[in-house]
C-alpha positions as a printed Julia matrix, in Angstrom:
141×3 Matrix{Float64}:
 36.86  -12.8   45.79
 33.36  -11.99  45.72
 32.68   -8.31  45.39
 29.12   -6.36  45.21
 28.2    -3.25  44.11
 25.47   -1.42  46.7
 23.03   -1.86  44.11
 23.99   -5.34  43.93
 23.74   -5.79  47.89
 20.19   -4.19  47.58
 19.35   -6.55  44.51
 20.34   -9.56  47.09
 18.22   -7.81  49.91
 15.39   -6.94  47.6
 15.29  -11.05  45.97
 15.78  -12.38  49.79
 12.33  -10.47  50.83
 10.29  -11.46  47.73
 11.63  -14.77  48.52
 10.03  -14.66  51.78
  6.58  -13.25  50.64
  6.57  -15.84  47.28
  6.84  -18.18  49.56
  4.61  -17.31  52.75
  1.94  -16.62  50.22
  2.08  -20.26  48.14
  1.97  -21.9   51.35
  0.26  -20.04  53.4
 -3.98  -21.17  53.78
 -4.98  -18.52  51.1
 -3.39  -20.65  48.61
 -1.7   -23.82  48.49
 -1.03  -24.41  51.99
 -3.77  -26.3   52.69
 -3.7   -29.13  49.11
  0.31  -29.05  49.99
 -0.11  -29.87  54.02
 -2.93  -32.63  53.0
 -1.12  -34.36  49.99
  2.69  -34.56  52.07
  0.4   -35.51  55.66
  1.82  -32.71  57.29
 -0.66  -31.85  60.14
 -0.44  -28.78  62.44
  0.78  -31.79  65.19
  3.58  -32.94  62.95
  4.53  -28.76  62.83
  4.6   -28.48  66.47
  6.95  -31.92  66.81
  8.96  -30.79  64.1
 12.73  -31.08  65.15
 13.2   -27.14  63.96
 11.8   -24.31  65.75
  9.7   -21.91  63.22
 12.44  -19.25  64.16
 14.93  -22.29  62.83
 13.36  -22.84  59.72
 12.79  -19.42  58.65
 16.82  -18.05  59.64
 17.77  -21.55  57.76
 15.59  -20.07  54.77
 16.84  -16.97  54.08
 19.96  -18.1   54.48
 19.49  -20.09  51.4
 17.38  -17.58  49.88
 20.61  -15.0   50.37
 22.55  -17.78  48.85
 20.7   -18.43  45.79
 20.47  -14.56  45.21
 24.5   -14.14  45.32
 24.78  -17.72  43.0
 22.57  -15.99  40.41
 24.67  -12.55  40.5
 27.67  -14.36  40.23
 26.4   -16.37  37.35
 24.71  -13.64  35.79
 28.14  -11.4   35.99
 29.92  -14.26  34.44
 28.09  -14.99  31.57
 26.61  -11.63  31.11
 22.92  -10.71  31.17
 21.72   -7.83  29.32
 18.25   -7.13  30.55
 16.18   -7.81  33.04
 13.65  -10.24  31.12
 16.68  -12.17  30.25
 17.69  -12.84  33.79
 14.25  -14.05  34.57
 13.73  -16.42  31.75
 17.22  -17.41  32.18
 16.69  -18.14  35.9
 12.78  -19.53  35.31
 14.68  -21.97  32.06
 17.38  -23.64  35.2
 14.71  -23.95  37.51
 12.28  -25.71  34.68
 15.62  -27.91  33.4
 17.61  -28.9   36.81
 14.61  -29.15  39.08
 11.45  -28.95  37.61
 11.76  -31.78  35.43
 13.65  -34.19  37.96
 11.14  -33.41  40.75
  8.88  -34.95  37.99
 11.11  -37.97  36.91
 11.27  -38.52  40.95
  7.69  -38.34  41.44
  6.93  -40.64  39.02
  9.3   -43.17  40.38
  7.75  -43.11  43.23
  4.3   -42.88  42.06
  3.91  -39.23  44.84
  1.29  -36.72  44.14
  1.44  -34.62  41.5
 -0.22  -32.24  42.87
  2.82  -31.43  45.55
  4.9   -32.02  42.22
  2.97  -29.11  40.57
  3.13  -27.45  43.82
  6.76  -26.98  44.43
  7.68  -26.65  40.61
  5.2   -23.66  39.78
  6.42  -22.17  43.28
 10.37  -22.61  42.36
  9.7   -21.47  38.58
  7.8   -18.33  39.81
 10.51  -17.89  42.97
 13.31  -18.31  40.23
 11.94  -15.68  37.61
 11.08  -13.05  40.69
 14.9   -13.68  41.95
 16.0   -13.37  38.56
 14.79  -10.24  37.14
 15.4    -8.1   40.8
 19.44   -9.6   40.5
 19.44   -8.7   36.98
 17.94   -5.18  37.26
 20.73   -4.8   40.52
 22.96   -5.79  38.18
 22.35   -3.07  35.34
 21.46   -0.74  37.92
């Protein structure tokens, strides 16, 4: 039965909102938004046709981003993290080795741009250390 501390529920609160900001900033115009929407030929056209509302995609967002934050409290109960660098690294290290790396083995299958490749893996490696050190400092806490 899952079980959470109220520091634990704020860690999860806390991770879901830098989530959200990580993320509107990387894609957002100011910083890779634009190289991302060029190099996948998403067009403000496409955005508006898109199957899923904007209200969609963001609920079906932090739903995940909720979900990740409660998978790495659960793991980090279980096998123990003592500080808060260590949950970061520890989170940033599975990112790098389970999707980092494929992404690349993928993309260069397909022969896709690296640039989305470098893209999505620096934004999931930062996302993953951020998540990591708030749930690991809720943890402690």
């Amino acid at each position: 039965m899952l079980t959470f501390t109220l520091f634990e529920l704020l860690g999860i609160l806390l991770a879901t909102i830098a989530s959200i900001l990580i993320g509107g900033f990387w894609y957002s115009p100011l910083f890779a938004g634009p190289t991302w929407m060029r190099e996948i030929g998403l067009t403000e056209e496409k955005m508006k046709n898109s199957s899923l509302t904007p209200v969609q995609v963001m609920v079906i967002a932090i739903l995940l981003d909720v979900g990740f934050a409660i998978l790495l409290n659960g793991l980090f109960t279980w096998i123990g993290v003592r500080t808060i660098a260590q949950g970061a690294i520890f989170a940033a290290a599975c990112c790098f080795v389970f999707y980092v790396v494929p992404l690349l083995v993928h993309s260069v299958f397909d022969d896709s741009s690296k640039k989305v490749w470098l893209i999505y893996g620096s934004h999931e490696l930062l996302h993953s250390a951020v998540v990591g050190a708030i749930v690991s400092w809720s943890i402690l806490a």
